[in-house]
Structure formats: structure tokens, C-alpha cells
MARTIGU-852188 format. One line per field, with one value per residue (C-alpha): residue in one letter; y, z, x. Coordinates in nm, 4 decimals. Layout:
# MARTIGU-852188
res [A, ...] .
north [Y, ...] .
up [Z, ...] .
east [X, ...] .
//
This chain:
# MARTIGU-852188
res [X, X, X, X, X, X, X, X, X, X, X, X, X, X, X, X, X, X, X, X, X, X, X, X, X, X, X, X, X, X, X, X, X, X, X, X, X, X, X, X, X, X, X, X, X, X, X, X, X, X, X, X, X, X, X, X, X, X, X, X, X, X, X, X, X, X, X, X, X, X, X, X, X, X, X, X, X, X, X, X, X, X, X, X, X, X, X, X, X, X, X, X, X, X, X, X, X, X, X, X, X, X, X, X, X] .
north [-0.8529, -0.9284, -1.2955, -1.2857, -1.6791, -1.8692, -2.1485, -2.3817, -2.7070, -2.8852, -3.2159, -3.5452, -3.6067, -3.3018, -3.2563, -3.3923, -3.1619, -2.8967, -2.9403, -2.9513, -2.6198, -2.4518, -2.5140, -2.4678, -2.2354, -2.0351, -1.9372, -1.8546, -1.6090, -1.4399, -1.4659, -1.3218, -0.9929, -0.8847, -0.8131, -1.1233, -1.1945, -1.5683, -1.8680, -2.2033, -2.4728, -2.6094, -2.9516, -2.8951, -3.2334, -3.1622, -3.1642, -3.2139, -3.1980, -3.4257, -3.3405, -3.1782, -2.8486, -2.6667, -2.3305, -2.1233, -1.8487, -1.5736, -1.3357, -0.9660, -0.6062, -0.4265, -0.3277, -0.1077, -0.3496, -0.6374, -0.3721, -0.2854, -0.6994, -0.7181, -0.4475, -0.4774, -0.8719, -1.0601, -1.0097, -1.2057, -1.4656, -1.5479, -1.5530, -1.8188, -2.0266, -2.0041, -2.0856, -2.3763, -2.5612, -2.4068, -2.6492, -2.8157, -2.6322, -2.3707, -2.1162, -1.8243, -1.5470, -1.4473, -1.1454, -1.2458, -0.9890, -1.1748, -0.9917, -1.2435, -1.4602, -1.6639, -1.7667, -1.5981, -1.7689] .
up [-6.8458, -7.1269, -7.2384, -7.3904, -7.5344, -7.6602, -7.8509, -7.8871, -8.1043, -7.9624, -8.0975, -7.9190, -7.9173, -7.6464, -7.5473, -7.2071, -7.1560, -7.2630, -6.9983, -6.7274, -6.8141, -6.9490, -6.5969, -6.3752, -6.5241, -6.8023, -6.6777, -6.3525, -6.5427, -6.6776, -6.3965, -6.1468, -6.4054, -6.2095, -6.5390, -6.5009, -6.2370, -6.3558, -6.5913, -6.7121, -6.9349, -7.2095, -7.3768, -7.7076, -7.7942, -8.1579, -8.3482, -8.7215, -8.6964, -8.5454, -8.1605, -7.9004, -7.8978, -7.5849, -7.4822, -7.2374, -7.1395, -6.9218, -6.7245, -6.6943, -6.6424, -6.9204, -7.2679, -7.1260, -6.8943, -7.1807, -7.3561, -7.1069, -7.1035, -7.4427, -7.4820, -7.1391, -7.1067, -7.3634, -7.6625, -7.3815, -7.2133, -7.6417, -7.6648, -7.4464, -7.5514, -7.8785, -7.8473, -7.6037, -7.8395, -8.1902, -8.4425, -8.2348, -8.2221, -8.3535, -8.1625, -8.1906, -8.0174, -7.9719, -7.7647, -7.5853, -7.4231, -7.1513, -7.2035, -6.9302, -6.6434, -6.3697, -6.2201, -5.9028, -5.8681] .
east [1.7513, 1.9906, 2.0934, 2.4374, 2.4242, 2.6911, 2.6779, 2.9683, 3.0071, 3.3099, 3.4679, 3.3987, 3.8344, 3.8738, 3.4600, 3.5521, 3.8492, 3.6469, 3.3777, 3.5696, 3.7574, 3.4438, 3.3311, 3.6319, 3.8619, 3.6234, 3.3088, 3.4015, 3.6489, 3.3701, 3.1574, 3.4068, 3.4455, 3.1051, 2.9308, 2.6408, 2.4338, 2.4431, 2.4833, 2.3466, 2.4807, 2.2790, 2.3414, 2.1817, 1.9289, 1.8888, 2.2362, 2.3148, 2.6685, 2.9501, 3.0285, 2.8482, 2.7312, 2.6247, 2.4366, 2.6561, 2.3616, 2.5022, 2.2557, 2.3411, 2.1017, 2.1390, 2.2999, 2.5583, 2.6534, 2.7379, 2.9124, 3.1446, 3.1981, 3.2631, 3.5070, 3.7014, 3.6845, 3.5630, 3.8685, 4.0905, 3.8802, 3.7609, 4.1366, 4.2190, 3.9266, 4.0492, 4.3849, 4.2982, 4.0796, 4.1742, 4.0537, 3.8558, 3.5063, 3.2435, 3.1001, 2.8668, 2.7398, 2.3449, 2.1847, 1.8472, 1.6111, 1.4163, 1.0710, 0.8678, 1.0316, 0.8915, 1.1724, 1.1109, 0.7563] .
//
């Protein structure tokens, strides 16, 4: 299983805004392209910086599978996060292989 994490620091002036569409209009976008099996949203505890930054950690099967994402999907969906919020946050991308999980038990 491959974590495709994304971490976003978003200023407090739109943070709410941001929420909401992160969890109404944006994820589901890239959930409904069928390329993760599923999500979670992380509130990062330990910041440095001003704002909020958050952990967007999307599930999928495999490599191939988050390479497809990131070269059919991804350009457009970053696209509209971008131009939505453009001055406004921070983000950056991390790959995670989940070598244990008890999640099941």
C-alpha cells in the first residue's frame, strides 16, 4: 500500500474556506478518480510557522496506480487548488510505503 501525503500550510484569513472545500469539493475530486481506496485529514500539532497546516494522506495499491493519478489527474485538480488559494498556502508532496498495518485488527 502506497501513501501519497500532502501537506498543506494554509493562512488563518481563508483556513476556514479552505476546509470546507478541501472537504466538499477537493478530495472527493480525487477520490471519485478511483485511484485511492481512501483518505484521512491530519491537523498537524507541532507548527513553527503562521497558519495551519494539515496532512491530506490518500490510500492507494500500488506505484503504478499513483502514477497513472499523477499524470492523468493530478496537474488539474493541483490546478484548481492553486488558483483557488494562490498566495495563501504551502504545500508539499511525500510518498509513504505502509510496510506494517493493523488496521484490520
Amino acid at each position: 500500500m502506497i501513501i501519497y501525503n500532502v501537506t498543506v500550510s494554509i493562512e488563518e484569513d481563508v483556513h476556514d474556506d479552505w476546509l470546507n472545500w478541501m472537504k466538499t469539493v477537493h478530495i472527493p475530486d480525487v477520490m471519485a478518480t478511483g485511484k485511492f481506496v481512501d483518505y484521512q485529514i491530519c491537523k498537524v500539532l507541532s507548527q513553527e510557522d503562521k497558519g495551519l497546516t494539515y496532512a491530506i494522506q490518500y490510500r492507494c495499491k500500488d506505484m503504478k496506480t499513483l502514477h497513472m493519478y499523477q499524470v492523468q489527474d493530478a496537474p488539474n485538480l493541483q490546478k484548481d487548488h492553486g488558483e483557488r488559494y494562490s498566495g495563501k498556502y504551502v504545500a508539499f508532496r511525500s510518498l509513504l510505503e505502509v510496510v506494517d498495518d493493523n488496521r484490520n485488527g
